[in-house]
Residue, then its C-alpha position, 0 to 999 in steps of 0.5 A: x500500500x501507499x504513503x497517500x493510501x496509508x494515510x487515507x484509514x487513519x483518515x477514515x477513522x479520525x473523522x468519523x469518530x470526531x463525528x460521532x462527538x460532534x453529533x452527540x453534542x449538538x443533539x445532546x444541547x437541544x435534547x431535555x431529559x432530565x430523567x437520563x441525564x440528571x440521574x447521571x448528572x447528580x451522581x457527577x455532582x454528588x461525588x464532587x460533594x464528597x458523598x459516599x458510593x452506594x451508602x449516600x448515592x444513587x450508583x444504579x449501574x456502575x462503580x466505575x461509570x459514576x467516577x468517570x462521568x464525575x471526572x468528566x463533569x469536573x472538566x467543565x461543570x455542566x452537563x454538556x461535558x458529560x455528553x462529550x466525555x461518554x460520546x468520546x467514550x462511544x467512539x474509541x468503542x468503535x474504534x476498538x471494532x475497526x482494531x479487533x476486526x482488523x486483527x482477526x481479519x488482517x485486512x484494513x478495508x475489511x475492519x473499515x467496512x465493520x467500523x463504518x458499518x457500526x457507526x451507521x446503526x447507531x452514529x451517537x451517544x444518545x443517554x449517558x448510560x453505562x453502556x457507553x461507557x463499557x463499550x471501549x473496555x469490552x471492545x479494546x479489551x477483547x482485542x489485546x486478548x486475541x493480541x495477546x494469545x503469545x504474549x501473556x502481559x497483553x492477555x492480562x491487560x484484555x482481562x483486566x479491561x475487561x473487567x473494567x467493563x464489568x464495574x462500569x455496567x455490573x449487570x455485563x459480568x453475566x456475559x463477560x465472565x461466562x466468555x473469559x472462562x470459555x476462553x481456555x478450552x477454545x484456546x486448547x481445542x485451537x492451539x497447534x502446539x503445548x500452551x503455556x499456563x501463564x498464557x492461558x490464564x492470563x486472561x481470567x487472571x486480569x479479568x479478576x484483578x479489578x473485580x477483586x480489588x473493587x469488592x476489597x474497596x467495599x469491604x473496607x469501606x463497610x459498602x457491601x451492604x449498600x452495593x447489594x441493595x442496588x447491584x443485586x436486589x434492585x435489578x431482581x425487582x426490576x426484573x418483575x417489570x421487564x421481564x414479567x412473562x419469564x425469560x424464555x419470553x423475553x429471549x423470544x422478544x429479543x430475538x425478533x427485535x433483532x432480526x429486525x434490525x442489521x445486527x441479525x447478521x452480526x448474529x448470523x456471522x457469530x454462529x457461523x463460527x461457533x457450528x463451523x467446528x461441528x464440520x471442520x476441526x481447525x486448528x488455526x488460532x485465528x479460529x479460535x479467536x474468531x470463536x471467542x468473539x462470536x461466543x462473547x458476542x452472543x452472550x452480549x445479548x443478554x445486555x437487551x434481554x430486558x428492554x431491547x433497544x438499538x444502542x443497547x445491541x450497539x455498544x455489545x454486539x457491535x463487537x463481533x460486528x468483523x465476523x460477518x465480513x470476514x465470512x463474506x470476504x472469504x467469498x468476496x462479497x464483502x465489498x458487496x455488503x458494505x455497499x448494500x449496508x451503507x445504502x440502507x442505513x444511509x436512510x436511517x441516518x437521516x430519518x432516525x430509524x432503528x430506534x436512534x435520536x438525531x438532531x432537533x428540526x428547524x423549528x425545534x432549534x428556533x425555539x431554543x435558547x441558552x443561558x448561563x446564569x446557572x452553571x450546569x446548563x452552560x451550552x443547553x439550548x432549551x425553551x425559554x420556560x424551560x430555564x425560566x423554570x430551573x432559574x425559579x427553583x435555584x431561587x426558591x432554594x436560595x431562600x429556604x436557605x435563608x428562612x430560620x426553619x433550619x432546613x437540611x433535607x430535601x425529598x424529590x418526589x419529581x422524575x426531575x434529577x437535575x433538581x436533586x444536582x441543583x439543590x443545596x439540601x441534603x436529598x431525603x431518599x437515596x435515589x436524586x428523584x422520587x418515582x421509578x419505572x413505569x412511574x413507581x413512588x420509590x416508597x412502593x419500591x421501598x416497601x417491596x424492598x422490605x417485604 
């Protein structure tokens, strides 16, 4: 290849990941939620206020996601530096797609065609969920373990990412770990030669590292109780909601969601390479790399077992997103599903198909406007009433402080968490805001929790 043709996938690359930022910002400046974005907001602002993890906030998905959006709110004490910082987040995740398939395929135009792919089914961040924010270690993590089959110190590295995976989306363990311990009978049955032992459990051994070090930080910190509540016993009771009919049920439903959508092939591609053992025994590590991918892929879906949606399979099954055009390149057709993929989605892009959100119309950007008269919503551009309506909260705080009632808590019975982040009161309730799902007062949740 080329000096000017090397130059042209870096290119490539750069851009299209600076696109993602850019498009996650803009659409994250007009867009209003205070349920998604304040709960992440008032956890940024609760760690900045020294609060203690899980015993004093809300830390509903992950360690690690909390402390990275708070480091990320630390930068620019507003909430558009949070939606930079997970959208940049999304866009090495998809970078480590173009790495892994790369690596797996040994072919640029191959891992370009599954990045550009990838970012054309879901082209920005559209929550600050911890999805976003695992994505990266689960993808880069993935890579420096079938980096590091030779190399035990880069095994350890994708373990130990990958276990970083886990405490920013705890709920992905029950994929991750299942996929890191296949990893050793996969390599067995694969390998050519006799493997090291330090090799072959480099992986595991890192993948268990962060894990162990986070449990001894709560233990230490008298926090287990705390995380229990809200890792353990609060998904098991979103779980009657979700998945009200049972699991099989709601297998089925994300099966047919996903046959909806492109990453049936992604699928199709992944259980290639798991049933191709049943007919042909390779012994190419490669294979057996490939096979890792497509079990950790499949496993992934687990991640929208209980509320299938399109930038849940983005950020998980994206992963494996190279193996179907590595089975297509095998016949030369990978050239032809890229160009065919790229027409269809194009459409999606502009429209908003698969379930995406995409930038405000005219008239949604004509009625907005800004304002800085409170810090956090420096760059968000709302309706006028909409930060007439903060500006009087801020204000009503201001003078219950000043009132001799000696008031020190406050109690949110609103979806609203930006109330909770803009309040000089200490929150009543754990949770920054006061219904659940599907509108729940969180005492109904209380007393479930009691029960």
């Amino acid at each position: 290849m080329n000096s000017s043709g090397g130059l042209v996938y870096p290119a490539v690359i750069v851009l299209t990941a600076a696109t993602v930022v850019f498009l996650s910002v803009a659409q994250g400046a007009y867009h209003l939620d205070p349920h998604h974005w304040g709960l992440m907001t008032s956890n940024a602002v609760d760690v900045a206020r020294g609060r203690v993890p899980y015993k004093e906030i809300f830390i509903q998905y992950g360690f690690l996601t909390t402390y990275l959006e708070y480091l990320f709110f630390a930068a620019g004490k507003n909430v558009l530096s949070i939606i930079f910082g997970v959208s940049t987040l999304y866009s090495v995740g998809l970078v480590g797609v173009y790495f892994l398939t790369f690596h797996l395929a040994k072919k640029r135009r191959v891992a370009l065609y599954a990045f550009l792919t990838s970012f054309l089914i879901h082209p920005l961040a559209i929550y600050p969920w911890p999805n976003y924010v695992a994505f990266p270690f689960i993808t880069f993590g993935c890579f420096c373990i079938v980096k590091g089959r030779g190399n035990w110190w880069i095994g350890l590295l994708g373990g130990a990412l990958l276990g970083l995976a886990v405490l920013a989306r705890e709920n992905s363990f029950l994929a991750l770990a299942p996929a890191i311990v296949a990893l050793v009978p996969i390599r067995l049955w694969s390998s050519n030669d006799d493997v090291s032992i330090i090799k072959l459990l480099s992986p595991l051994a890192g993948f268990v590292l962060p894990l162990g070090l986070f449990a001894f930080y709560l233990w230490q910190n008298e926090l287990t109780h705390y995380w229990w509540q809200t890792a353990i016993e609060l998904p098991k009771l979103y779980a009657t909601f979700f998945i009200a009919h049972g699991p099989v049920a709601a297998i089925w439903d994300l099966l047919i969601y996903v046959f909806q959508t492109p990453f049936a092939l992604v699928l199709f591609g992944a259980s290639a390479f798991l049933i191709e053992p049943l007919f042909r025994h390779s012994k190419e590590p490669v294979d057996g790399d490939c096979r890792f991918i497509a079990l950790t892929t499949g496993l992934l879906l687990s991640s929208a077992v209980h509320l299938p949606d399109i930038f849940r399979l983005a950020t998980s099954v994206s992963v494996g997103a190279g193996l179907v055009f590595i089975l297509f390149d095998r016949v030369r057709l990978a050239g032809l599903l890229f160009g065919f993929l790229t027409l269809a989605l194009a459409g999606s892009v502009v429209t908003g198909g698969y379930g995406n959100w995409f930038l405000p119309s005219r008239a949604e950007i004509e009625a907005t406007t800004t304002s800085d008269r409170i810090a956090l919503f420096v760059g968000q551009r709302w309706s006028q009433d909409v930060f007439d309506y903060y500006d009087w909260y801020v204000d009503a705080m201001r003078v219950l402080q000043t009132r001799a009632c000696d008031l020190h808590y406050l109690r949110n019975e609103t979806r609203d968490a930006f109330l909770e982040a803009l309040s000089p009161f200490v929150q009543y309730q754990l949770a920054p805001s006061g219904r659940g799902m599907f509108e729940a007062p969180f005492d109904e949740w209380s007393r479930r929790f009691a029960a």
